[in-house]
N, CA, C and O atoms as a GROMACS GRO file, in nm:
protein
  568
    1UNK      N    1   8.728   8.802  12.466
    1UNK     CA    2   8.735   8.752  12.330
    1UNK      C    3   8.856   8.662  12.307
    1UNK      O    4   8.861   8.595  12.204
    2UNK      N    5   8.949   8.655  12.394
    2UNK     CA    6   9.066   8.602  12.333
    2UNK      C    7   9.090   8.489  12.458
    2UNK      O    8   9.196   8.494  12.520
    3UNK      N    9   8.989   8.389  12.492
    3UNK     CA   10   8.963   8.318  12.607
    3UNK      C   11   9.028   8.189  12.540
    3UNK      O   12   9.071   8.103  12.617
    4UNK      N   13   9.036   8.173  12.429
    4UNK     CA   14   9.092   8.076  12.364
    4UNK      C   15   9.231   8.097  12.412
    4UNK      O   16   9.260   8.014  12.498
    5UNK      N   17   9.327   8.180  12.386
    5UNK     CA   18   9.438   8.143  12.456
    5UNK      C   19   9.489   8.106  12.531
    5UNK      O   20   9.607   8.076  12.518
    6UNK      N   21   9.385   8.083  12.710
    6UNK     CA   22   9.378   7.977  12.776
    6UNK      C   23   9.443   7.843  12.756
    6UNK      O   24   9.524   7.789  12.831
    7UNK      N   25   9.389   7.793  12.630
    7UNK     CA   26   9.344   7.643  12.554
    7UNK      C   27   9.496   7.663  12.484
    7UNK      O   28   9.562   7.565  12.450
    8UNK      N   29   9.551   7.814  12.464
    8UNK     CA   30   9.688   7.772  12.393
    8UNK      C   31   9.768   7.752  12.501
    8UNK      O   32   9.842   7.654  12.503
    9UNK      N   33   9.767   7.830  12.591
    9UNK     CA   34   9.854   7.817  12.755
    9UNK      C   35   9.879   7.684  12.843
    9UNK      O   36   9.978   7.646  12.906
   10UNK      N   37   9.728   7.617  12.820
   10UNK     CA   38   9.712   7.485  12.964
   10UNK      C   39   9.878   7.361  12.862
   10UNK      O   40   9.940   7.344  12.757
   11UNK      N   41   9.861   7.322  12.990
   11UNK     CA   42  10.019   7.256  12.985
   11UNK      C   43   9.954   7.157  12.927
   11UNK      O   44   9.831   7.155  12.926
   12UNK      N   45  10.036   7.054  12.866
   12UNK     CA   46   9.998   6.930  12.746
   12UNK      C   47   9.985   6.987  12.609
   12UNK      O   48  10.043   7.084  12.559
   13UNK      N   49   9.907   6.916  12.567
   13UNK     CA   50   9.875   6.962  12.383
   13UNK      C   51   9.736   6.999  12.375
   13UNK      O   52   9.682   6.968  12.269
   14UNK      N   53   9.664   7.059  12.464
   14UNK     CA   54   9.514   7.102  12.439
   14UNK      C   55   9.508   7.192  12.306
   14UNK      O   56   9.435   7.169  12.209
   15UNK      N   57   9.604   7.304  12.319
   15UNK     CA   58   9.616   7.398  12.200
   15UNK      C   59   9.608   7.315  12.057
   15UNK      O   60   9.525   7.333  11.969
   16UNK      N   61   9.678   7.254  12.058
   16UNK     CA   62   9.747   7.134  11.953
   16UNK      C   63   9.591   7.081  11.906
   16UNK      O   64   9.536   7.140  11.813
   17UNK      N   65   9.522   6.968  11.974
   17UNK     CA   66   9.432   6.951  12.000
   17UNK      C   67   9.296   6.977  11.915
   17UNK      O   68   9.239   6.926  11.819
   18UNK      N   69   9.277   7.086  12.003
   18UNK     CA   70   9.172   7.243  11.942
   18UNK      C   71   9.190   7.220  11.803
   18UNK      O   72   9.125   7.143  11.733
   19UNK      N   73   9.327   7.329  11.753
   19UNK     CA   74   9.355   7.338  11.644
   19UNK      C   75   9.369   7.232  11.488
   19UNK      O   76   9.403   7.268  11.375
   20UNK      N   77   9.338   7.126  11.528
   20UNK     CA   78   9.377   6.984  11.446
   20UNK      C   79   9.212   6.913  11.450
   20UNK      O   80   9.176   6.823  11.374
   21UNK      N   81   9.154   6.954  11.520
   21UNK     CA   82   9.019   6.883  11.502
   21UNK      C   83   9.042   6.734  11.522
   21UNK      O   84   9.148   6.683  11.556
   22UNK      N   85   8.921   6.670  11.494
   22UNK     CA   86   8.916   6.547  11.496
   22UNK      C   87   9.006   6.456  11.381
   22UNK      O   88   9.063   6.348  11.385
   23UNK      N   89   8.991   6.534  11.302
   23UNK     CA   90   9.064   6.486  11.174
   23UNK      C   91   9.168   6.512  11.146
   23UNK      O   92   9.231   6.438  11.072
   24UNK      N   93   9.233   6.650  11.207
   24UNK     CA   94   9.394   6.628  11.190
   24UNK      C   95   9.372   6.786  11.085
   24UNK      O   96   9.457   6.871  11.059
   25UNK      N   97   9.278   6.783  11.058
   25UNK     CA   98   9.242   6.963  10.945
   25UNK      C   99   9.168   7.050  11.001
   25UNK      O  100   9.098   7.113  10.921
   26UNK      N  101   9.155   7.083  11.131
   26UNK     CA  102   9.083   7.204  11.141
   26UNK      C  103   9.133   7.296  11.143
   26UNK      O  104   9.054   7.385  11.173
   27UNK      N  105   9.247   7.337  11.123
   27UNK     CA  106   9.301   7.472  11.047
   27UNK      C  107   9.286   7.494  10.936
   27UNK      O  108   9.306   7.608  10.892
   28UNK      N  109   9.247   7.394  10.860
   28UNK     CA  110   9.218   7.366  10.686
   28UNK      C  111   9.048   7.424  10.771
   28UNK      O  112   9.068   7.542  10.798
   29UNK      N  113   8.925   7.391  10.809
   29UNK     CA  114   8.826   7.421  10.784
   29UNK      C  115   8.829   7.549  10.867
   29UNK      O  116   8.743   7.635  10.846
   30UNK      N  117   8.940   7.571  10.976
   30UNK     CA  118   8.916   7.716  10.979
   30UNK      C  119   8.886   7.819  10.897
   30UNK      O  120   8.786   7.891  10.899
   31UNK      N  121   8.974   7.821  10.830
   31UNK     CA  122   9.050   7.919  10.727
   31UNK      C  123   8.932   7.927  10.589
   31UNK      O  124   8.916   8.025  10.517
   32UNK      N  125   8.889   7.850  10.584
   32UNK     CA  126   8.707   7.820  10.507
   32UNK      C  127   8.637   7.845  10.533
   32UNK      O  128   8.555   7.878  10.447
   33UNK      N  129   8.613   7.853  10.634
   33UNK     CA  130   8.482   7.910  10.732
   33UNK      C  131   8.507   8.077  10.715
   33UNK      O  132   8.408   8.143  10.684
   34UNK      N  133   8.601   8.127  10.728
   34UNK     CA  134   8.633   8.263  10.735
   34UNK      C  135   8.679   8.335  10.625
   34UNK      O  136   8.731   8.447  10.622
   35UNK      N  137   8.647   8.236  10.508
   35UNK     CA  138   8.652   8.291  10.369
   35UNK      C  139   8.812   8.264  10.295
   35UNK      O  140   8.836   8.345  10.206
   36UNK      N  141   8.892   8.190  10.315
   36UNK     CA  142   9.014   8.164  10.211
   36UNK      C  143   8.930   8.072  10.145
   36UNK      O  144   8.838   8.010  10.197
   37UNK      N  145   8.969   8.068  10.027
   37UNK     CA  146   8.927   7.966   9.952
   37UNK      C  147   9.022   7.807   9.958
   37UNK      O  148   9.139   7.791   9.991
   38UNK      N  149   8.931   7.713   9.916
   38UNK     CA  150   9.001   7.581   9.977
   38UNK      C  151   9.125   7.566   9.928
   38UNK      O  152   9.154   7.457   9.975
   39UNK      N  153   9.242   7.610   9.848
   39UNK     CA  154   9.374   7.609   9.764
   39UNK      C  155   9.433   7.648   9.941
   39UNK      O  156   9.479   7.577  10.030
   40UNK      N  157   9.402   7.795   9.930
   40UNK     CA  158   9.490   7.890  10.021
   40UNK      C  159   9.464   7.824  10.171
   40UNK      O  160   9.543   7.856  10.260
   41UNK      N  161   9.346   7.724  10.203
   41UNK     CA  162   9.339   7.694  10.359
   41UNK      C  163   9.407   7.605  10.355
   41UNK      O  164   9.478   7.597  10.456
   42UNK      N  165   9.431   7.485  10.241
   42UNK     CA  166   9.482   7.376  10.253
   42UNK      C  167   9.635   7.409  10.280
   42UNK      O  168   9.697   7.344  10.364
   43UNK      N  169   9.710   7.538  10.187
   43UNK     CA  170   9.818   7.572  10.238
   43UNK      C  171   9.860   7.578  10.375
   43UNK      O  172   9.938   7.505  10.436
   44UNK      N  173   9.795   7.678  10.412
   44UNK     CA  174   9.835   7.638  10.592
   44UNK      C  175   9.795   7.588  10.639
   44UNK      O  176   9.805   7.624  10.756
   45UNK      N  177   9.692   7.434  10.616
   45UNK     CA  178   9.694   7.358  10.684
   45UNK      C  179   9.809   7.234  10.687
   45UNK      O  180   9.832   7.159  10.782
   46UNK      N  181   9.885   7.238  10.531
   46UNK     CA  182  10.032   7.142  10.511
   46UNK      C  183  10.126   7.201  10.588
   46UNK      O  184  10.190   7.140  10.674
   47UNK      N  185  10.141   7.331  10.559
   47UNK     CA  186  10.242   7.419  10.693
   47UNK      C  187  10.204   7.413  10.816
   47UNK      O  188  10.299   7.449  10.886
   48UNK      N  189  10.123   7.388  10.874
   48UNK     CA  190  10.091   7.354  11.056
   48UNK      C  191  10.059   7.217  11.070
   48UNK      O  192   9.976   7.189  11.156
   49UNK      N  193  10.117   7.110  10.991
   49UNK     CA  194  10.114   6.996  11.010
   49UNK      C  195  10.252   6.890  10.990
   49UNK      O  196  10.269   6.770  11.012
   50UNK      N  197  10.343   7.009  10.934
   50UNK     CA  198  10.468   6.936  10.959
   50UNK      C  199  10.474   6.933  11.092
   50UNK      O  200  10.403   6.985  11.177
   51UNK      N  201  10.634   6.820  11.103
   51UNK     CA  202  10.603   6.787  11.246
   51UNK      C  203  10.643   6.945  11.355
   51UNK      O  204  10.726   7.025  11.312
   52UNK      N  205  10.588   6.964  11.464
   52UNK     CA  206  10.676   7.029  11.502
   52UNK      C  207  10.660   7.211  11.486
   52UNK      O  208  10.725   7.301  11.538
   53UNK      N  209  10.533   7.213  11.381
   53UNK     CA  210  10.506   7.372  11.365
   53UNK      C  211  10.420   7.414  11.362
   53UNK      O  212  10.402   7.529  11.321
   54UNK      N  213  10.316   7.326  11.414
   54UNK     CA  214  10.167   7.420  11.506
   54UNK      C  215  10.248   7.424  11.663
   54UNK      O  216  10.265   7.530  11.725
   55UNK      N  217  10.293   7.291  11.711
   55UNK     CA  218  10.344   7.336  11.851
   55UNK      C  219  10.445   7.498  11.838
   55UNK      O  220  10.389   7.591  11.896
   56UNK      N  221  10.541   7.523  11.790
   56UNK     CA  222  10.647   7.607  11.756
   56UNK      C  223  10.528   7.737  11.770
   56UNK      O  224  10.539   7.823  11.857
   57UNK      N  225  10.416   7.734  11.673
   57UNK     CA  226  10.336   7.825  11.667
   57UNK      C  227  10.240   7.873  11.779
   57UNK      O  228  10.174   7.976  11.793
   58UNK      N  229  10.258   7.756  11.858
   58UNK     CA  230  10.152   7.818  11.987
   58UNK      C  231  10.268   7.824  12.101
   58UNK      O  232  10.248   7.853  12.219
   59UNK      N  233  10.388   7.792  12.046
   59UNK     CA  234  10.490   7.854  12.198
   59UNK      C  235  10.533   7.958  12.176
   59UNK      O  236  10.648   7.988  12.206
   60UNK      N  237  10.426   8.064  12.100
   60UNK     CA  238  10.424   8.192  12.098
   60UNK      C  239  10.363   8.284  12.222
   60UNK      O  240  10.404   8.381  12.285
   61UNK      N  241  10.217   8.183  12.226
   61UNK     CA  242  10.138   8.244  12.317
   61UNK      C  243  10.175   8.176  12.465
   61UNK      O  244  10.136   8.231  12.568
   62UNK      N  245  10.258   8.043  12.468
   62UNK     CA  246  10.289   7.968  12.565
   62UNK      C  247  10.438   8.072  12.665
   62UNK      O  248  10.458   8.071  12.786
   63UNK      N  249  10.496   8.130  12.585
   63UNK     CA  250  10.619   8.213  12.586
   63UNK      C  251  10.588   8.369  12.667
   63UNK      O  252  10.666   8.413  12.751
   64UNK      N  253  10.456   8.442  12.624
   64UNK     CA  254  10.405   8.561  12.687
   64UNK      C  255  10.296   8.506  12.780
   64UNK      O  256  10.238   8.398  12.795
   65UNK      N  257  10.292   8.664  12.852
   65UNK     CA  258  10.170   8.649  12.952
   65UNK      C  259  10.145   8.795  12.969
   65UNK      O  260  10.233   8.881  12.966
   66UNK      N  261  10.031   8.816  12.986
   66UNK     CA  262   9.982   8.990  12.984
   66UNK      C  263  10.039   9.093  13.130
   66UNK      O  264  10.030   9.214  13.145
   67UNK      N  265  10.102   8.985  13.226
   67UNK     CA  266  10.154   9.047  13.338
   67UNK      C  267  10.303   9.093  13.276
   67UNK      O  268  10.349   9.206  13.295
   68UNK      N  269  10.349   9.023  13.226
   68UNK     CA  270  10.521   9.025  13.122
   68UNK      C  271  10.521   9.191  13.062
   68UNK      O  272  10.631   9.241  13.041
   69UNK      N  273  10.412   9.264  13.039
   69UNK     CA  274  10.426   9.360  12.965
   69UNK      C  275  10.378   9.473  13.112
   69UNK      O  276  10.317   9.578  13.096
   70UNK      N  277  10.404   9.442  13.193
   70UNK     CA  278  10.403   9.583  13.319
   70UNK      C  279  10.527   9.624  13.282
   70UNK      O  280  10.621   9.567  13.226
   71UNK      N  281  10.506   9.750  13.329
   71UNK     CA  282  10.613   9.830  13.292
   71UNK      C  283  10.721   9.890  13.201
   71UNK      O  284  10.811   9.970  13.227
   72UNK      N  285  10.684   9.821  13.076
   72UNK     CA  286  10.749   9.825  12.916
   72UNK      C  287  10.696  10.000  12.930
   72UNK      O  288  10.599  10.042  12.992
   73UNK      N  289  10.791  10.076  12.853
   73UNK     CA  290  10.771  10.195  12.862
   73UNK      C  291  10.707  10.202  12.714
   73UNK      O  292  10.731  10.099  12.650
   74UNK      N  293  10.617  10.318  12.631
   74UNK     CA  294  10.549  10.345  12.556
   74UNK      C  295  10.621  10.332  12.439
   74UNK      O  296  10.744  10.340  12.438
   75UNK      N  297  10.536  10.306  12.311
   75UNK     CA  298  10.623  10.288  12.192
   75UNK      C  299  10.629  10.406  12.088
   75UNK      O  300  10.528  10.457  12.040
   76UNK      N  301  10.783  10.452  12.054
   76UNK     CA  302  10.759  10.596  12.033
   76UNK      C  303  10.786  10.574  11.888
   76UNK      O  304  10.792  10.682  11.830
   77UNK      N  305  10.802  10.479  11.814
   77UNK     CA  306  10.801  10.461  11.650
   77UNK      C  307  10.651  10.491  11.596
   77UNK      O  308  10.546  10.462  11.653
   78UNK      N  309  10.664  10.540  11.504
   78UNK     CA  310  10.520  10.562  11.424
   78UNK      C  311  10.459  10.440  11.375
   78UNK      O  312  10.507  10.380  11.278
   79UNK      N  313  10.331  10.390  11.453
   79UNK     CA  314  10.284  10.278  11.442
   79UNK      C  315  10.163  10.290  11.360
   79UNK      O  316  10.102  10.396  11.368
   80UNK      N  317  10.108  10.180  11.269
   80UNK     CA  318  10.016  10.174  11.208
   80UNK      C  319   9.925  10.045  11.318
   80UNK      O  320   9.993   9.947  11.350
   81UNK      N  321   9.805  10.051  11.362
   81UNK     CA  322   9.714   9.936  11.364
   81UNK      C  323   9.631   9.899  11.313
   81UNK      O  324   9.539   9.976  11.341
   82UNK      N  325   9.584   9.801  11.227
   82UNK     CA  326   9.488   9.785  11.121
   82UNK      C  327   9.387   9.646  11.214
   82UNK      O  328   9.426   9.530  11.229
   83UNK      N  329   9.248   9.706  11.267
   83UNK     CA  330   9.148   9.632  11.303
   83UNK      C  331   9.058   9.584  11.239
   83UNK      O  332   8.983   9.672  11.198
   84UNK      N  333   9.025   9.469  11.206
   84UNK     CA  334   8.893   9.448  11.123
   84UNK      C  335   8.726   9.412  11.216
   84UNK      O  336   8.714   9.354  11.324
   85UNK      N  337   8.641   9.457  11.146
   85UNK     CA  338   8.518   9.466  11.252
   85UNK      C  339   8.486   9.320  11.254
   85UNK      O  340   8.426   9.305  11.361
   86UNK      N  341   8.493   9.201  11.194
   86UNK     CA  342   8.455   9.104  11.221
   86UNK      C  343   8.588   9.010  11.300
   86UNK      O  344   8.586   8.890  11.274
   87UNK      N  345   8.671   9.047  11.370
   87UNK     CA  346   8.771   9.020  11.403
   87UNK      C  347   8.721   8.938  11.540
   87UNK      O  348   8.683   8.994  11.643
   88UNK      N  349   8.731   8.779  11.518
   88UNK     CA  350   8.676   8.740  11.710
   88UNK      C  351   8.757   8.724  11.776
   88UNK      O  352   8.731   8.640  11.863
   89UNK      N  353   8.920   8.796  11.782
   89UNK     CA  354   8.968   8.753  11.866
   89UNK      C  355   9.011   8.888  11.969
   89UNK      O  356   9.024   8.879  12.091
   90UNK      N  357   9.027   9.016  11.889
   90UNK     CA  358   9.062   9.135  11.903
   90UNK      C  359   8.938   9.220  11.928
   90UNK      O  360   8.873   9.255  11.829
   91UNK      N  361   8.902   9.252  12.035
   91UNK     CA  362   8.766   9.362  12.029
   91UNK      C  363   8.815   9.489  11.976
   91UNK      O  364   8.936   9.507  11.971
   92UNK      N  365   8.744   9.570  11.940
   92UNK     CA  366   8.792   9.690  11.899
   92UNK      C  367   8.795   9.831  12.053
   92UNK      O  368   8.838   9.943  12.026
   93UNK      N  369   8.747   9.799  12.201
   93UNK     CA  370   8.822   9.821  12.268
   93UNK      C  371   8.933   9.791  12.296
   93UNK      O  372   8.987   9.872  12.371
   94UNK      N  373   9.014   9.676  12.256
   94UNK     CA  374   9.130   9.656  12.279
   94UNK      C  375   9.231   9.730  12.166
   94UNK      O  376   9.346   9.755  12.202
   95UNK      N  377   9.186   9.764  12.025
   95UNK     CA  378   9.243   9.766  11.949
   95UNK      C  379   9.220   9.937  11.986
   95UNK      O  380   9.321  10.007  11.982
   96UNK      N  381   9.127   9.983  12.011
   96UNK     CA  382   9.156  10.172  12.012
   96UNK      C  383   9.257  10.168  12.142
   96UNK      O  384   9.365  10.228  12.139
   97UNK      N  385   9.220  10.106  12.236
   97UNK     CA  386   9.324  10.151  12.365
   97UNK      C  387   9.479  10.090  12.356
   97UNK      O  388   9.550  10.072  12.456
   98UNK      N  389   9.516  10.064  12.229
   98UNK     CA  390   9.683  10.086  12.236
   98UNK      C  391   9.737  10.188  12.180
   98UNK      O  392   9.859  10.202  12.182
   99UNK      N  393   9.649  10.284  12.115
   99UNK     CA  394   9.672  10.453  12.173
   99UNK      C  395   9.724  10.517  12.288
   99UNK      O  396   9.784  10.625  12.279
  100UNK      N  397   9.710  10.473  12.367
  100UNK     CA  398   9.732  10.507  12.491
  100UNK      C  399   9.836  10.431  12.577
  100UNK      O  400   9.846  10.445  12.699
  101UNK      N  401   9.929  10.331  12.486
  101UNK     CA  402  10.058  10.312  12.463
  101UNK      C  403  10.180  10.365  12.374
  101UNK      O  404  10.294  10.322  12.356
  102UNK      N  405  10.111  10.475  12.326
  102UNK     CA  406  10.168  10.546  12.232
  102UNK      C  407  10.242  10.672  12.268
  102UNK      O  408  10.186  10.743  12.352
  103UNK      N  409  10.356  10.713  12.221
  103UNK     CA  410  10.396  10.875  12.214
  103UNK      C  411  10.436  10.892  12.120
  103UNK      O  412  10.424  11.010  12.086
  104UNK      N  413  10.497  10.814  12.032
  104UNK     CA  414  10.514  10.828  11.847
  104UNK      C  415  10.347  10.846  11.789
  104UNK      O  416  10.246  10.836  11.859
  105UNK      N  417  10.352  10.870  11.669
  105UNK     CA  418  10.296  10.886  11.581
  105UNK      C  419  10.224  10.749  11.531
  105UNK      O  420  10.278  10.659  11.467
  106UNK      N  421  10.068  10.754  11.582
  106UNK     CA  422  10.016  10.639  11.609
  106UNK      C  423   9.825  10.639  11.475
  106UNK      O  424   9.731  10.718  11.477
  107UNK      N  425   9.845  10.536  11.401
  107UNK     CA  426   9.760  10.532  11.321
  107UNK      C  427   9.654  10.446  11.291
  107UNK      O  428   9.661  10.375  11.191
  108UNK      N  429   9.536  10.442  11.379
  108UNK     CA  430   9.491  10.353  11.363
  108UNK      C  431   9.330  10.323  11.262
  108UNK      O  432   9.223  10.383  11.264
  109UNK      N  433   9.371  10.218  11.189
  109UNK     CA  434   9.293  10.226  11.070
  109UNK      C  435   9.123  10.089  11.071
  109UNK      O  436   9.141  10.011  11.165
  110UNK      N  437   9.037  10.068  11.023
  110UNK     CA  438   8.950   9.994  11.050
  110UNK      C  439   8.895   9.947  10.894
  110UNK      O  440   8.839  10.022  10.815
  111UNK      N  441   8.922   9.818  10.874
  111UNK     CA  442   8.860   9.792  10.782
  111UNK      C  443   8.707   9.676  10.807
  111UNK      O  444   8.683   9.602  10.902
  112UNK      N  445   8.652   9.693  10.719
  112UNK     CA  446   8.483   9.668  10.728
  112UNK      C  447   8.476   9.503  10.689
  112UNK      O  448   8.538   9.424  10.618
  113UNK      N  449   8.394   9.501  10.753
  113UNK     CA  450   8.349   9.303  10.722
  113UNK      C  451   8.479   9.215  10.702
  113UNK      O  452   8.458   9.100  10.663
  114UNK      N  453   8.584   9.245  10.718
  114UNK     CA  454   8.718   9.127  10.722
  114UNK      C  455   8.711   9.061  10.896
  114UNK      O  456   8.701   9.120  11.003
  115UNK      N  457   8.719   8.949  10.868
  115UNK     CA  458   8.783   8.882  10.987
  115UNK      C  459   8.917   8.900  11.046
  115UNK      O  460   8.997   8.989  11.016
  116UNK      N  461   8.932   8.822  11.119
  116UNK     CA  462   9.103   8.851  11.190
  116UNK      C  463   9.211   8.805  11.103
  116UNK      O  464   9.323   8.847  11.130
  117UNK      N  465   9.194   8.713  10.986
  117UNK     CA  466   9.324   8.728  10.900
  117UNK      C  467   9.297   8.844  10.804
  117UNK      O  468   9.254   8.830  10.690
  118UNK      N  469   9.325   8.952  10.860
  118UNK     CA  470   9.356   9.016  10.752
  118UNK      C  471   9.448   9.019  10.631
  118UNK      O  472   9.402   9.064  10.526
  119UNK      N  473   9.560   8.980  10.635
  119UNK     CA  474   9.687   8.977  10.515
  119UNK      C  475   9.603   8.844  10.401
  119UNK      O  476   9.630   8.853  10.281
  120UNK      N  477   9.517   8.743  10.441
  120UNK     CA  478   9.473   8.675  10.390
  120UNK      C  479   9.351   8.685  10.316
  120UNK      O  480   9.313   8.613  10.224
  121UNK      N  481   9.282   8.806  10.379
  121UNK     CA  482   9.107   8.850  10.332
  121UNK      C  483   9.083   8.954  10.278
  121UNK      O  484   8.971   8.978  10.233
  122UNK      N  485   9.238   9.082  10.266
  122UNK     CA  486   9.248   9.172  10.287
  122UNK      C  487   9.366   9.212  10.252
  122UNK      O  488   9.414   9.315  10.300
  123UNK      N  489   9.434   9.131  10.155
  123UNK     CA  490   9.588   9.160  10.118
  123UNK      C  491   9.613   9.302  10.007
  123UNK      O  492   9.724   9.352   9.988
  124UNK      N  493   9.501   9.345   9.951
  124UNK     CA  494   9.475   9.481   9.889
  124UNK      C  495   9.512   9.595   9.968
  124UNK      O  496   9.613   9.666   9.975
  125UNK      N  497   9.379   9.590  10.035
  125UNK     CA  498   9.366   9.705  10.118
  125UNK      C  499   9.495   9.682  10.244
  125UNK      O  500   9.550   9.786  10.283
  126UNK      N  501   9.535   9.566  10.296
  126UNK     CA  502   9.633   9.569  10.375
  126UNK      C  503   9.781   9.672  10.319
  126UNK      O  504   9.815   9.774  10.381
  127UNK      N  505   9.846   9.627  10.211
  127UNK     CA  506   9.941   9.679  10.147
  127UNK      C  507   9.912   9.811  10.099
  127UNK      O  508  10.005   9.888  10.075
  128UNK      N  509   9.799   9.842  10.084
  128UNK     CA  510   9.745  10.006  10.032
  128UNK      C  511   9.823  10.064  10.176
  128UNK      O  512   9.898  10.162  10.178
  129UNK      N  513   9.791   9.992  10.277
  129UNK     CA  514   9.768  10.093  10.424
  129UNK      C  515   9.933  10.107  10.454
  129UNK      O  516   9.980  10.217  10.482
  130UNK      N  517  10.002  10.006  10.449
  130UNK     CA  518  10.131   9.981  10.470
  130UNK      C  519  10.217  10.087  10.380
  130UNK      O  520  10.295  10.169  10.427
  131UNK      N  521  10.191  10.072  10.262
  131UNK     CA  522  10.269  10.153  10.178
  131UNK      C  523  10.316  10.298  10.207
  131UNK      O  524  10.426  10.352  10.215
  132UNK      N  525  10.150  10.351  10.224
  132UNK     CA  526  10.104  10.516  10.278
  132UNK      C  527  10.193  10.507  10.410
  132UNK      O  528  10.297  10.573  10.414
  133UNK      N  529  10.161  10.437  10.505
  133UNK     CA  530  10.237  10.413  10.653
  133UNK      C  531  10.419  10.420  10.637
  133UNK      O  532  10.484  10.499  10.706
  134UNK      N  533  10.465  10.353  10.567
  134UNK     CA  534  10.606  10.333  10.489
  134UNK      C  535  10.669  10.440  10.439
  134UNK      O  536  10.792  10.453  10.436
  135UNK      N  537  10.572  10.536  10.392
  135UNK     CA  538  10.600  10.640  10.287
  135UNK      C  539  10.604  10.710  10.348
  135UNK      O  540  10.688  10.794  10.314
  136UNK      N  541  10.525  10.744  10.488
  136UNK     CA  542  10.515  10.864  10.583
  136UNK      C  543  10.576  10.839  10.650
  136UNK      O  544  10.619  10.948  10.688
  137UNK      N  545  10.636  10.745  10.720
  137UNK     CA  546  10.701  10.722  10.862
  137UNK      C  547  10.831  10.672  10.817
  137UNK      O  548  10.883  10.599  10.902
  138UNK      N  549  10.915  10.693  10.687
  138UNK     CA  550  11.017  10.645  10.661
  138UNK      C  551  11.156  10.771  10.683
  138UNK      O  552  11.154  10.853  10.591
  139UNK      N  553  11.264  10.795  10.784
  139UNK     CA  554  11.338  10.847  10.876
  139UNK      C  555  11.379  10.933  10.715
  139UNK      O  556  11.374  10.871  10.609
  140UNK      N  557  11.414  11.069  10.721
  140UNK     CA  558  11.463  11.168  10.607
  140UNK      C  559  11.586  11.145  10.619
  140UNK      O  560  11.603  11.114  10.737
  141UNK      N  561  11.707  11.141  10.552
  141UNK     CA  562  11.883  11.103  10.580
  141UNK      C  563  11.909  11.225  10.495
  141UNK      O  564  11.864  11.254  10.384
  142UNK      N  565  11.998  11.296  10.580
  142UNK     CA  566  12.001  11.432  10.539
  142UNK      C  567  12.124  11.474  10.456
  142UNK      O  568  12.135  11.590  10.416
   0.00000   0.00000   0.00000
């Protein structure tokens, strides 16, 4: 599912590319296609078109590599993961098996028909989940 990151990895501007469409907005018709309304896509499409911050944004994925994470020992903070079922980039085998990177207190939650921006499709129910997560996993000072 996440074969696209390939296309963010190959050396040059393919990522760049991809992301800009023919016209210089396909992060604007992304973000439409997957339900923001045209105000909120056009926003991040002016923010990934200054100069300098879609590249910045894909020398995220240019920066890691899935071999980089051998041997990182388990994460023992109380983690929340929030998956959405229409999500194409994240399968939801990938998203149950980071359980099994876990020895803290690990929570993982599934919301229905949202795509992969969640904070954008899903900013309700996102902050509902966070809060509860915040409220439970916040250290007692004695």
């Amino acid at each position: 599912m996440s074969s696209y990151i390939d296309v963010f990895r190959a050396p040059g501007d393919a990522g760049e590319r991809m992301l800009r469409g023919d016209d210089g907005h396909g992060i604007r018709r992304m973000f439409e296609q997957v339900g923001l309304d045209p105000q909120q896509a056009a926003e991040h499409d002016s923010v990934h078109s200054e100069p300098g911050a879609l590249t910045a944004a894909l020398n995220w994925y240019r920066a890691t590599h899935p071999t980089l994470l051998r041997g990182v020992t388990p994460v023992a903070v109380p983690t929340l993961f929030i998956w959405s079922t229409r999500d194409p980039a994240i399968s939801r085998e990938a998203a149950e098996g980071c359980a099994k990177h876990m020895t803290g207190p690990f929570r993982y939650e599934v919301l229905e028909d949202v795509d992969h921006w969640v904070p954008e499709l899903a900013a309700g129910q996102l902050n509902q989940l966070l809060l509860e997560h915040l409220a439970t996993s916040a250290p007692t000072n004695p």
